[in-house]
C-alpha positions in Angstrom: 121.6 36.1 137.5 123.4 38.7 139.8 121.3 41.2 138.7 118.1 39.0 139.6 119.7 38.6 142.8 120.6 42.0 143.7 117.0 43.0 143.5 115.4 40.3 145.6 117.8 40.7 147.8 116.9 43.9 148.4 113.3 43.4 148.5 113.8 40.7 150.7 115.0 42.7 153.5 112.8 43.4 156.2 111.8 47.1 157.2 111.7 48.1 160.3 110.7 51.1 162.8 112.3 53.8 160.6 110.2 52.6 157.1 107.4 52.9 159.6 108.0 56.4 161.0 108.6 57.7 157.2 104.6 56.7 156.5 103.7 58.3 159.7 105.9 61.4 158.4 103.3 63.9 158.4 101.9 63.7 161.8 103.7 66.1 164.0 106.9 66.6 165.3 108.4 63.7 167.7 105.2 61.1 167.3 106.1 59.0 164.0 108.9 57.7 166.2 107.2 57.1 169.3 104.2 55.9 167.4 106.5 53.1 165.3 108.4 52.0 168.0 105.5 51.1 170.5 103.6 49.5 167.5 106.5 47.5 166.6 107.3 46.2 169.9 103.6 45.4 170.2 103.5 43.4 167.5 107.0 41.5 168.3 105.3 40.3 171.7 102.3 39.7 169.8 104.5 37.2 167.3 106.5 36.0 170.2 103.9 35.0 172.4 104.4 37.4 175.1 101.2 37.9 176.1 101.7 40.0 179.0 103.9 42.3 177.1 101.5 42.8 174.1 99.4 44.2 177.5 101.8 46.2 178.7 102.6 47.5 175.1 99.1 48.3 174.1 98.5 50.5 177.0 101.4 52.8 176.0 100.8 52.7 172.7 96.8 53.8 173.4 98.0 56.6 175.6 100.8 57.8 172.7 97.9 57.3 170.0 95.0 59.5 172.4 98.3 62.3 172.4 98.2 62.5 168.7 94.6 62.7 168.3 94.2 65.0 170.5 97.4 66.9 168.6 95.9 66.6 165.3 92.3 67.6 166.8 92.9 70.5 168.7 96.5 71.6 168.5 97.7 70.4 171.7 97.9 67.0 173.8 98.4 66.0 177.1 101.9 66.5 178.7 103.9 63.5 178.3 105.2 63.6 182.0 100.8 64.5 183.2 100.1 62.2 186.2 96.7 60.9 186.6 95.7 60.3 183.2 92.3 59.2 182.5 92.4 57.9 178.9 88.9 56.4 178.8 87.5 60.0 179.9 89.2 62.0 176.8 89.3 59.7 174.7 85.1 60.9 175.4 86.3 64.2 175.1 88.0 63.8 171.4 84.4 62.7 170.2 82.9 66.5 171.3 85.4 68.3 169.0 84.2 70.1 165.9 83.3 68.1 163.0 85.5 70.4 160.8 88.5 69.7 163.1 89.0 66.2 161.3 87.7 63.2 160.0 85.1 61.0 161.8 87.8 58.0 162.0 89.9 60.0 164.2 87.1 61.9 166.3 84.8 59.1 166.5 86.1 55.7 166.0 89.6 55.6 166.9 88.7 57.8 170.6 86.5 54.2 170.8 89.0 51.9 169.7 91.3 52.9 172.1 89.0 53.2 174.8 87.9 49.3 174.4 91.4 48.6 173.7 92.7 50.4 177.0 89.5 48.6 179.0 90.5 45.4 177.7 94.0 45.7 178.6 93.6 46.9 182.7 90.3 45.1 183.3 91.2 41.9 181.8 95.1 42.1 181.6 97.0 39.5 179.1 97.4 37.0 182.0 94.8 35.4 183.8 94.9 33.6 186.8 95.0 29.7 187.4 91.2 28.3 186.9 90.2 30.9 184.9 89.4 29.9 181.0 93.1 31.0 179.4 91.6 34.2 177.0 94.9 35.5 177.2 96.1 35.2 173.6 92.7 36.2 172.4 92.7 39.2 174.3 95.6 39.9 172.7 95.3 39.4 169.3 92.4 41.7 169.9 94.7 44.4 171.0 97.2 43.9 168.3 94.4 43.6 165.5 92.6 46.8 166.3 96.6 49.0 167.1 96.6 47.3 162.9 93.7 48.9 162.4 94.5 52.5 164.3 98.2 52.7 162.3 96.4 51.8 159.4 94.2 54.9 159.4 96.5 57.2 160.5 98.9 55.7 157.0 95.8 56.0 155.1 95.0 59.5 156.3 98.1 61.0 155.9 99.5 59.1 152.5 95.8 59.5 150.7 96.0 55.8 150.1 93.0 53.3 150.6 92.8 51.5 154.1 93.4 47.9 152.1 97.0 50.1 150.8 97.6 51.2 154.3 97.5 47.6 155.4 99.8 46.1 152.6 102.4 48.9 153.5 101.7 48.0 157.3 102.1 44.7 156.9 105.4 44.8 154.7 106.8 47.3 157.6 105.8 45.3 160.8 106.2 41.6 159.3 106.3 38.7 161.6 109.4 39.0 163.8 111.0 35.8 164.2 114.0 35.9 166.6 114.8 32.3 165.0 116.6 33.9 162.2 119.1 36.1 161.8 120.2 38.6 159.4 123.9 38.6 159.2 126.3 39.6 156.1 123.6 39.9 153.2 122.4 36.0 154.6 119.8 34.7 156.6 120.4 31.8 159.5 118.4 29.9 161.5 119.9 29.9 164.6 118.1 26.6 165.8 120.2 23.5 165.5 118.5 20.1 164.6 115.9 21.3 162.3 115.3 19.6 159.0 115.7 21.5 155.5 111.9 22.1 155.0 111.3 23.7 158.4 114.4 26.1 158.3 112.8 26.8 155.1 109.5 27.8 156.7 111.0 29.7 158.8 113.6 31.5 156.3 110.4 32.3 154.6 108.4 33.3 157.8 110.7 35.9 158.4 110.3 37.8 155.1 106.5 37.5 153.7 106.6 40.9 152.0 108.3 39.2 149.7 109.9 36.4 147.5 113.4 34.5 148.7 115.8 33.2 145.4 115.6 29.4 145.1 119.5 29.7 145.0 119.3 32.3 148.3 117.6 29.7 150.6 119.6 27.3 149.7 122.9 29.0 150.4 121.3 30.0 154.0 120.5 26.2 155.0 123.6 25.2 153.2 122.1 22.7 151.6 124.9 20.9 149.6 123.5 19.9 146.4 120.9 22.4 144.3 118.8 19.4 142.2 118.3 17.5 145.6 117.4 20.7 146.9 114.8 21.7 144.7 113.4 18.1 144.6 113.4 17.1 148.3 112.6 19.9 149.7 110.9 22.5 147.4 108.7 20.5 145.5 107.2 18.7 148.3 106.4 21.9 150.2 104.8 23.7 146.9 102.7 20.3 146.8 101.5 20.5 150.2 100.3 24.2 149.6 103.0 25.5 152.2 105.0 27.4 149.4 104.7 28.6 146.2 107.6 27.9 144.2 108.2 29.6 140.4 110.1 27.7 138.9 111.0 29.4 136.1 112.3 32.4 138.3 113.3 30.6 141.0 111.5 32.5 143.5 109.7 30.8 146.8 107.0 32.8 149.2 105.3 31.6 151.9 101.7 30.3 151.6 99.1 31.5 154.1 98.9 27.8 154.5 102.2 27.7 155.3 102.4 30.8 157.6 99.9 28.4 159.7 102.5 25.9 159.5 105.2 27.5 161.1 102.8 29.5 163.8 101.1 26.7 165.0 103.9 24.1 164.5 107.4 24.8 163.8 107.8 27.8 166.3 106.0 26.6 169.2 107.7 22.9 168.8 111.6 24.9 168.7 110.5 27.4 171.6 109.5 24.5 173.8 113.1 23.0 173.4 
């Protein structure tokens, strides 16, 4: 059993900005790290709510993404300190380069992507004023789906994997952040008080989808006090409702997409409020 847990352990534990700039690897010197660290933050506002920020966040991230483009493209980029700088117009200029200097994804349809993406963010913002319909979390889910999409390509480009691959490593690298939990001494906490067994659960799980969590290991991390109980009241009935799978014969729990619903639309908005 130790062994069993040494390895889901380690897969359990999420990856973060530095997995991220090792797939970006090959593209120049200096812009895997920029490029991970404005993705991730973009996508911890997104999973946090923070509207505004995912805003704020994609506009860097388009202006750090049109630098490596035009890097990639035609040797050299705009100067990181250049004032004035009119992303929409060369992002129109990356689609006039030669069709030899690179593939159509990054000459064509990411110099759009972040164009509409950039548009969306300063004509439209991620917060709208009172009496307006609220679009706010759409547009940004917009913004967050299509920087997916953009780091995906770049992955898939430059690891010869398919965009599908490019995903499953993107989503194993920039999982859902939940502040909620914490990673402390090989263990996972919730740090909210007054939650039942099934939602810390939830959220235990929300916090690593890439992978499976050890029966034994979530239990340990509530501190539930008895293992049978455990597995009966509070396992079981969430692999009934559909919110977990549970393998019982390896003891291994992953949240359902069902259940990733769950805790999106429930649990974390009903603890954030408090």
């Amino acid at each position: 059993m130790t062994g069993t847990r040494t390895k889901m352990g380690n897969m359990s534990t999420r990856p973060g900005s530095s997995a991220l700039e090792a797939a970006l690897g090959k593209l120049p010197k200096d812009f895997p790290k920029r490029v991970a660290r404005l993705y991730i933050a973009l996508r911890e506002a997104m999973s946090s709510a923070q509207y505004d920020a995912v805003g704020v966040r994609a506009g860097k991230l388009c202006e750090t993404l049109l630098r490596v483009l035009q890097q990639l493209l035609t040797g050299t980029h705009v100067p990181w300190d250049a004032k004035g700088l009119n992303l929409i117009q060369e992002c129109q200029r990356l689609e006039g380069v030669a069709t030899g200097a690179g593939p159509e994804s990054l000459r064509v349809a990411m110099p759009r992507a972040l164009a509409f993406m950039y548009t969306l963010r300063n004509t439209r913002g991620m917060g709208h004023a009172a009496g307006e319909v609220d679009a706010s979390e759409i547009d940004a889910a917009v913004c967050a789906r299509i920087a997916d999409w953009c780091i995906s390509e770049l992955i898939r480009l430059h690891l010869a994997i398919s965009l599908e691959e490019a995903q499953a490593l993107l989503d194993a690298i920039s999982t859902r952040t939940t502040p909620e939990v914490w990673s402390v001494g090989g263990r996972r906490r919730v740090l909210v008080t007054g939650l039942d067994y099934k939602a810390q659960v939830l959220l235990l799980l929300h916090a690593t989808p890439e992978s499976g969590v050890l029966e034994e290991d979530l239990r340990e991390w509530v501190e539930h006090p008895h293992s049978g109980n455990f597995r009966r009241d509070v396992l079981e009935p969430l692999h009934s409702a559909r919110l977990i799978e549970f393998d019982r014969a390896a003891g291994a729990v992953i949240l359902s997409p069902i259940g990733v619903r769950e805790v999106e639309e429930r649990v974390l908005p009903r603890v954030r409020a408090v």
